[in-house]
PLY file of the C-alpha trace (Angstrom):
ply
format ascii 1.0
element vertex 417
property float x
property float y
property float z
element edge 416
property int vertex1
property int vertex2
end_header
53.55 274.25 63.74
52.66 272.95 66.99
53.18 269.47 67.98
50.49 268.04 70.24
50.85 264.74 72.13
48.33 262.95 74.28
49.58 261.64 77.52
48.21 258.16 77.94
48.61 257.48 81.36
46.84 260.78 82.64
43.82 259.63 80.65
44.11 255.86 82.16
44.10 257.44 85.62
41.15 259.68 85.29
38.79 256.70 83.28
39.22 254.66 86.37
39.08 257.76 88.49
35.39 258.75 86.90
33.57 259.69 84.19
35.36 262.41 83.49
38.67 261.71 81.83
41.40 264.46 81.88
42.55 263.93 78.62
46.46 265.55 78.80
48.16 267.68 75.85
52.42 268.20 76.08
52.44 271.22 73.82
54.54 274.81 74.29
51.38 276.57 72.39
49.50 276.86 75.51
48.96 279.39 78.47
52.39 280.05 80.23
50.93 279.55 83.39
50.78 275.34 82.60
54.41 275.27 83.36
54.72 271.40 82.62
53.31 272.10 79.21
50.46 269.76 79.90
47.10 271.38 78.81
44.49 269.51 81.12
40.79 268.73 79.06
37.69 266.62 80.62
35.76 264.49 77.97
32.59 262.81 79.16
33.19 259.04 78.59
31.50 255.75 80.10
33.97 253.17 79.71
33.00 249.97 80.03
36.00 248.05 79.92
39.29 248.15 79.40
39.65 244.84 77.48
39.52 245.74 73.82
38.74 241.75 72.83
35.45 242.75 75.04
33.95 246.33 74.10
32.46 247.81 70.95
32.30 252.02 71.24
34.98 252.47 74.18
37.52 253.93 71.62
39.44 256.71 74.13
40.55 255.03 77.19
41.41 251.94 74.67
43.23 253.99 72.52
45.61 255.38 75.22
45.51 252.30 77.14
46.99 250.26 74.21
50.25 250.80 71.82
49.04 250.33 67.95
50.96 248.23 66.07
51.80 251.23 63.99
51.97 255.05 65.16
50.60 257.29 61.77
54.37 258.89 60.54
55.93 257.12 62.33
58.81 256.45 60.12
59.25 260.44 59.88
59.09 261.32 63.69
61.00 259.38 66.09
58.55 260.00 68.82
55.80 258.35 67.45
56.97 254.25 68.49
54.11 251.75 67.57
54.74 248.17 68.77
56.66 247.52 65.55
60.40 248.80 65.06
60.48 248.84 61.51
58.60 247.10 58.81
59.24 245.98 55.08
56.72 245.27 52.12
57.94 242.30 49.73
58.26 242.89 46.14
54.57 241.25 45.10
53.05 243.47 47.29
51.43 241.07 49.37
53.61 239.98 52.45
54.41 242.82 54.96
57.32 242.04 57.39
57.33 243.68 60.80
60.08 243.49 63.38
59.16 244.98 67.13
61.12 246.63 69.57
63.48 244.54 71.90
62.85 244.08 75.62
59.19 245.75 75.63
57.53 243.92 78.58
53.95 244.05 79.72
52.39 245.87 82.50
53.16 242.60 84.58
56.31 242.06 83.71
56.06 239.49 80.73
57.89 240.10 77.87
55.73 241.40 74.90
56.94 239.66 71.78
55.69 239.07 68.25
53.31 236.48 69.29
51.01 239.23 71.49
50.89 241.01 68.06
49.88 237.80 65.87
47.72 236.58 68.91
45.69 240.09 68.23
45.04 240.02 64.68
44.31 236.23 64.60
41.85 236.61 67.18
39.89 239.14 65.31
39.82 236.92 61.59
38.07 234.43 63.46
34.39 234.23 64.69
35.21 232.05 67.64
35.29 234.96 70.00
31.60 235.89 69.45
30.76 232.40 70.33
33.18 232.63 73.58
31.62 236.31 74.41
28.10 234.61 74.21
28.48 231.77 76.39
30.56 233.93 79.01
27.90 236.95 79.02
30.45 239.37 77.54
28.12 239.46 74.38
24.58 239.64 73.78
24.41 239.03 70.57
25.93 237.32 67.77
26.04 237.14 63.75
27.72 235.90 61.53
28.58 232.87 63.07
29.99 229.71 61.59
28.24 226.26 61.21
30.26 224.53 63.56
29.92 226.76 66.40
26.09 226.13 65.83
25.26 222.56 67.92
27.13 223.72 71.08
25.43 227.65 70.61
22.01 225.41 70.39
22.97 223.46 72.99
23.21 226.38 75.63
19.90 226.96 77.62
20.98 231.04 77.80
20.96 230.99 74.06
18.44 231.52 71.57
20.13 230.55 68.23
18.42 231.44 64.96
19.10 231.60 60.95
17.42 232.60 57.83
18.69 232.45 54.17
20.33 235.53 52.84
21.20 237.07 49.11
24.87 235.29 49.38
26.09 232.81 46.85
29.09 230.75 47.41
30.82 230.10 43.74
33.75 228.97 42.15
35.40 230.92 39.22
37.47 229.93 35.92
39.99 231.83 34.96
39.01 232.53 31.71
41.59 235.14 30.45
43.54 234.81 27.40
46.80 236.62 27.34
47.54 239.19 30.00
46.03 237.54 33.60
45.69 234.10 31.98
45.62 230.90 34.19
48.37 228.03 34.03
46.65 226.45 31.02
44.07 226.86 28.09
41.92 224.32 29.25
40.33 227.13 31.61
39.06 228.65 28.65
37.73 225.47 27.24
33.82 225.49 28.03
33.89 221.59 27.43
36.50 221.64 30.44
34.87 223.71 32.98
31.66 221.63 31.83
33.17 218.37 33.05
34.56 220.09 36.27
30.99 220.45 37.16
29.91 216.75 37.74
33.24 216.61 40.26
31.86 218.65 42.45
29.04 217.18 44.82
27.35 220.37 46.04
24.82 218.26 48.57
27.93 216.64 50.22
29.61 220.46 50.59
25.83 221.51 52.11
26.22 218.39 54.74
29.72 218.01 55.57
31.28 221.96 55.35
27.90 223.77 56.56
26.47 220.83 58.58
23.69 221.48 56.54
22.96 225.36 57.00
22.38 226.13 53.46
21.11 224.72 49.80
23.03 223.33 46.78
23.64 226.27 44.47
22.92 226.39 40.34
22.43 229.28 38.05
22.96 232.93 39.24
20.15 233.42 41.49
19.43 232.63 45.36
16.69 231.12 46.59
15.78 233.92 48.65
14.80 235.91 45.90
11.86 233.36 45.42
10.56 235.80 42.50
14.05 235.17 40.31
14.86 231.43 41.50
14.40 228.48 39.56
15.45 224.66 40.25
16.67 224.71 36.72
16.43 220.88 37.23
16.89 219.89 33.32
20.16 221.49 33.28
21.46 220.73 36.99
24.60 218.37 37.13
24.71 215.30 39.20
28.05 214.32 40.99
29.53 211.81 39.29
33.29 211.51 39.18
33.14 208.70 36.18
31.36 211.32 34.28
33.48 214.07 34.73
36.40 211.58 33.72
34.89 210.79 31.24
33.89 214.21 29.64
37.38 215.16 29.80
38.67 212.24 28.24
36.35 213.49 25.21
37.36 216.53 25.74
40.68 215.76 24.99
42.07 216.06 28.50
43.60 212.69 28.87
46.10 210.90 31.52
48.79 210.29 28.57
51.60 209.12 30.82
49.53 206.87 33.10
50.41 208.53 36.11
47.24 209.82 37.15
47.63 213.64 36.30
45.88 214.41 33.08
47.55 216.46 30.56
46.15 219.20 28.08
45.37 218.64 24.70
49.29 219.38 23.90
50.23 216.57 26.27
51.55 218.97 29.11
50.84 218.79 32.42
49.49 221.42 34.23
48.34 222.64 38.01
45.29 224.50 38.49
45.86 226.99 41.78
42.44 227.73 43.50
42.66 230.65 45.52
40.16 231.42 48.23
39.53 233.51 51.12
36.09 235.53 52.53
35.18 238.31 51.23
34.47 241.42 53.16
31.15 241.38 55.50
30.44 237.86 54.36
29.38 235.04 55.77
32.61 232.67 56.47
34.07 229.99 53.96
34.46 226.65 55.64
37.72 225.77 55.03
35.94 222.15 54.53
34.66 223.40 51.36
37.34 223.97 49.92
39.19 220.75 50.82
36.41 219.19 48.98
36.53 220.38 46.14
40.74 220.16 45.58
39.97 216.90 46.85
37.80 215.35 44.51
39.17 217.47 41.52
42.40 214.86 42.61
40.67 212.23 41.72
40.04 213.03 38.56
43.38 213.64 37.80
42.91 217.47 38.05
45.60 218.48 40.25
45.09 221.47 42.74
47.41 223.65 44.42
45.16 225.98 47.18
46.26 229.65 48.37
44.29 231.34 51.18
44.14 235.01 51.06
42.62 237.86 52.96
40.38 240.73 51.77
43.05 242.80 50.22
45.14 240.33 48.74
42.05 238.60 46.67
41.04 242.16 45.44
44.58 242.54 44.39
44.66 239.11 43.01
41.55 239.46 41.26
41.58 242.43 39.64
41.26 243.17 36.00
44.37 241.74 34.03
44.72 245.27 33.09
44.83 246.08 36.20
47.58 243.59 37.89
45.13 240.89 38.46
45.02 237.33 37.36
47.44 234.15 37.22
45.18 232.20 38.79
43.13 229.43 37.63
40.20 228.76 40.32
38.34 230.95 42.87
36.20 230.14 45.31
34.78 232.72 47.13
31.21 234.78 47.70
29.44 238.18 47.12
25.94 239.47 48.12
23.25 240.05 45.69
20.00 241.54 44.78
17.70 239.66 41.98
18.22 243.16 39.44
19.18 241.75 36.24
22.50 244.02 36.97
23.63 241.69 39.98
22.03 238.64 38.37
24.25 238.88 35.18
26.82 241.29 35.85
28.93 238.14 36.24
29.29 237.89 32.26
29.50 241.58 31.37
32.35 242.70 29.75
32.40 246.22 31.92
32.50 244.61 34.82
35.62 242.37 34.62
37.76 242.71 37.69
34.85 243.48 39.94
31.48 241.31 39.47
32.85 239.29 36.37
35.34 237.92 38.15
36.17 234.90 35.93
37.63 237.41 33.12
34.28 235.90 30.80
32.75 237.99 27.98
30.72 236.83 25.30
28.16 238.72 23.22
25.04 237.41 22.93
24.99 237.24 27.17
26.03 240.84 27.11
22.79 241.80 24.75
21.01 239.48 27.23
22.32 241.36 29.92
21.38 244.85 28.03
17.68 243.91 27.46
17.04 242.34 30.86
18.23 246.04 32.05
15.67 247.22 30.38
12.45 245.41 30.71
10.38 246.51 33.43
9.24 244.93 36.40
5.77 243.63 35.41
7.39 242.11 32.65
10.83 240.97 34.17
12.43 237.99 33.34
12.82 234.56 35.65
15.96 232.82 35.52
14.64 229.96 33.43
13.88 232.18 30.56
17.41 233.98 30.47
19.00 231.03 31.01
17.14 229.61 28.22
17.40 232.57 26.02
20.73 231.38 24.25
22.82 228.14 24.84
25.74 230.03 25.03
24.70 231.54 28.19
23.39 228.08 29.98
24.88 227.35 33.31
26.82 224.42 31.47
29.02 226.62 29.60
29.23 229.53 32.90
32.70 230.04 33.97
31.26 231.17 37.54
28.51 228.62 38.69
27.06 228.87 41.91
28.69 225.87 44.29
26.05 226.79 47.43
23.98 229.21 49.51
24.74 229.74 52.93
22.16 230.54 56.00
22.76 233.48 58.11
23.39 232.17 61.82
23.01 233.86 64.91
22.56 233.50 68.42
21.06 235.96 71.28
21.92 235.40 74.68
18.49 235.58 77.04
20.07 235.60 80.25
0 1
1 2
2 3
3 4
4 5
5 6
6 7
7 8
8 9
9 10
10 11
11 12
12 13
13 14
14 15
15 16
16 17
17 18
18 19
19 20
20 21
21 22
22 23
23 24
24 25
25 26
26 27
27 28
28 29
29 30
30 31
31 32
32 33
33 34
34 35
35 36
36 37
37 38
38 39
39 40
40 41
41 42
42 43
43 44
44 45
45 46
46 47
47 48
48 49
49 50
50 51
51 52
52 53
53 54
54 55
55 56
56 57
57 58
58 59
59 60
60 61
61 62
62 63
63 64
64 65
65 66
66 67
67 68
68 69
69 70
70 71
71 72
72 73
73 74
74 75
75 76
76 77
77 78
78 79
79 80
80 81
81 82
82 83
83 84
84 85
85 86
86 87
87 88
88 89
89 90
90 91
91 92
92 93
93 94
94 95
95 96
96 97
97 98
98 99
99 100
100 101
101 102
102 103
103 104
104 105
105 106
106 107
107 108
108 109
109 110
110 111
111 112
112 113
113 114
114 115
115 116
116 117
117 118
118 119
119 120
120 121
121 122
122 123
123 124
124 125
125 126
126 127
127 128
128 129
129 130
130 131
131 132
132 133
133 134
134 135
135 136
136 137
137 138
138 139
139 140
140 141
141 142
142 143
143 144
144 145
145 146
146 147
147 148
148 149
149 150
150 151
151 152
152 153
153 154
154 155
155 156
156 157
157 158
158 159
159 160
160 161
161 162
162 163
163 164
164 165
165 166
166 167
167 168
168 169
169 170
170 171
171 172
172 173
173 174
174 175
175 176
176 177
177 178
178 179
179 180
180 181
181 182
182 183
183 184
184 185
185 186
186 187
187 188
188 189
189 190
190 191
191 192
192 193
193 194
194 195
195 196
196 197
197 198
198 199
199 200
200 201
201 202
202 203
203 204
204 205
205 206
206 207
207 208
208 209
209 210
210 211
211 212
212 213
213 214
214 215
215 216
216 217
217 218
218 219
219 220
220 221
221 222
222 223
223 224
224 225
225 226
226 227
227 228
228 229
229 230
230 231
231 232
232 233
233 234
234 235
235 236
236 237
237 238
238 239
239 240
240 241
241 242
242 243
243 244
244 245
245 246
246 247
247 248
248 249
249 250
250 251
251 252
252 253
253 254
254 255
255 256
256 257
257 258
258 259
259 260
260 261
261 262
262 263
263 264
264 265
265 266
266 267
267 268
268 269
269 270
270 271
271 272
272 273
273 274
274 275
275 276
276 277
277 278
278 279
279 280
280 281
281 282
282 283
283 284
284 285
285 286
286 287
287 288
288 289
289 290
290 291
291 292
292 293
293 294
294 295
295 296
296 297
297 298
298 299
299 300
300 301
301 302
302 303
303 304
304 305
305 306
306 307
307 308
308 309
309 310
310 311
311 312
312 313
313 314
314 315
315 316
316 317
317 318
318 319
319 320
320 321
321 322
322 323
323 324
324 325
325 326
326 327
327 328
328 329
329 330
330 331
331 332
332 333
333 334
334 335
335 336
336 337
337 338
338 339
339 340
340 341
341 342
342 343
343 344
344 345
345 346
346 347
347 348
348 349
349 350
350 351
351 352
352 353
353 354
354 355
355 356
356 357
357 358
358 359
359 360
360 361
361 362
362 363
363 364
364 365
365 366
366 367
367 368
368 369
369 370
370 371
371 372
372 373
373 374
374 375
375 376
376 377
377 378
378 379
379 380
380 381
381 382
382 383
383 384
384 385
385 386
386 387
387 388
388 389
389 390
390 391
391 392
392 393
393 394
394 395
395 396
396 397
397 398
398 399
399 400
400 401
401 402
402 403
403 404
404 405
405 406
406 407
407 408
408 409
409 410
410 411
411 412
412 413
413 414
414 415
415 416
């Protein structure tokens, strides 16, 4: 087999030479007469810069310009040196360990160190640098862009900012799993729990204070986008009210035995609830704020909350069917996109679906016939969320073990000049 390597800083001197890159091959396979075994190719390219925090399709000259953090084999061929020496994966699968090479130094001199490499991948999880690239001309446009970079976006006379509601919903999940994947207590199963959970969270105050009010106070499974579907369901919403919420788990049997303002189960022992969170893939960011809220005021109801912020990966792993690996968790707040088909609108209680859109682990079978016949009903005759919410009261958003905590507005800004 022939090895092939691509010589990086032949490629670097013909992009800034033209637009005709000599892209450079070390390999023995070739014609004799290349007697420094470099095989000499031009590529069309139009590079636009060489800052990769700055350009979108200028893959080649980035790609030799820059050392990944990890060559592919690398741990087979000694040749291929990343930025990282060696690497290790803990035993849960979720924390990955890299050390890097001693004494590398930058093209100036400066010592490159494990900070360049966490400086790179923390600058891509945030939006901030579409906000930056907008304001400095480096971008023209922008999506996906948090609330709090809206006022000073707005602010900017070279910006036109705009937003529109979208098919996301923003919701926090029970762990309702019995068994295998079950949470830190039974009370997660409990619908009388969950219930009382509801009237500690003030979804107006998470609308005002964590989007700065891009977005609506979520209930039932349906956006109000999908103006067809949505209903106010305003003889079954919840109003915040912590006293209430004490006091429907004090009924409940959820009672602060000791006087020490934790609440026990109904076996008098304590428990924590951990809330796990994180954004999922190509969705609008989770304020942070959100979820401070709601551990917050689940404290003072004597509800205590331990939070664990995750990225894509980890949350798939995390909340996978218990078959599967998944579970252990008690709360998760996090969002999905959705269209109004009955599928999306109550895949969240089908049994077939645990692990993926029934995240909360729920099943019960009267909402999975309901979820059978809405399938098939037709269009002209299909049903609104009041009537399949109404349909059974097992399947009433008081007893759901995934409500709906808000909607979020799309945001975005384009830069006129």
């Amino acid at each position: 087999m022939s090895n092939f390597h691509l010589n990086r800083r032949a490629v670097i001197e013909a992009t800034l030479l033209g637009t005709a890159p000599l892209c450079a091959l070390n390999s023995r396979a070739f014609a004799a007469s290349c007697d420094d075994h470099i095989v000499r190719i031009g590529a069309i390219t139009s590079p636009d810069t060489l800052n990769p925090f700055a350009s979108w399709g200028n893959f080649w000259p980035l790609v030799f310009t820059y050392d990944w953090l990890v060559c592919q084999d690398a741990q087979r061929h000694a040749d291929r040196k990343g930025f990282a020496e060696s690497w290790s994966v803990a035993d849960d699968q979720l924390t990955w360990t890299f050390k890097i090479w001693p004494g590398m130094k930058w093209s100036d001199g400066r010592p490159a160190t494990a900070k360049d490499a966490a400086f790179t991948y923390n600058f891509f999880n945030t939006a901030d640098p579409i906000a930056q690239g907008l304001k400095s001309g480096g971008l023209d446009y922008g999506l996906n862009l948090t609330s709090s970079q809206w006022p000073d976006l707005s602010k900017d006379p070279n910006i036109v900012t705009g937003k529109s509601r979208i098919e996301q919903r923003n919701y926090l999940a029970f762990n309702t799993a019995s068994g295998e994947g079950a949470g830190s207590t039974k009370a997660l199963q409990d619908p009388a729990f969950r219930d009382a959970i509801g009237y500690a969270i003030d979804q107006k105050a998470i609308v005002e204070r964590a989007l700065h009010g891009h977005g609506d106070p979520g209930v039932g499974l349906v956006m109000p986008v999908a103006a067809d579907y949505f209903s106010e369901l305003s003889d079954i919403r919840r109003n915040f009210e912590l006293a209430e919420a004490g006091r429907r788990l004090d009924a409940a049997g959820y009672r602060d035995v000791n006087g020490d303002g934790v609440r026990e189960d109904k076996e008098g022992k304590s428990f924590q609830l951990e809330l796990i969170t994180g954004s999922a893939a190509a969705s609008v960011e989770l304020p942070i704020a959100s979820i401070q809220l709601i551990a917050g005021w689940l404290g003072e109801i004597g509800v205590p909350v331990s939070v664990t912020q995750l990225d894509t990966g980890a949350i798939t792993a995390r909340t996978a069917a218990p078959t599967k690996g998944g579970g252990g968790w008690g709360l998760f707040v996090s969002s999905n996109w959705l269209s109004p088909t009955p599928h999306d609108r109550l895949g969240s209680g089908s049994s077939k679906l645990v692990g993926t859109f029934n995240k909360s682990y729920w099943t019960n079978e009267k909402f999975h016939k309901l979820l059978y016949y809405s399938e098939s009903v037709t269009a002209c005759c299909r049903l609104s969320q009041v009537e399949y919410y109404h349909a059974d009261d097992n399947c009433d958003s008081r007893r759901a073990p995934r409500p709906t905590t808000y909607v979020t507005d799309f945001l975005a800004a384009l830069r006129v000049s």
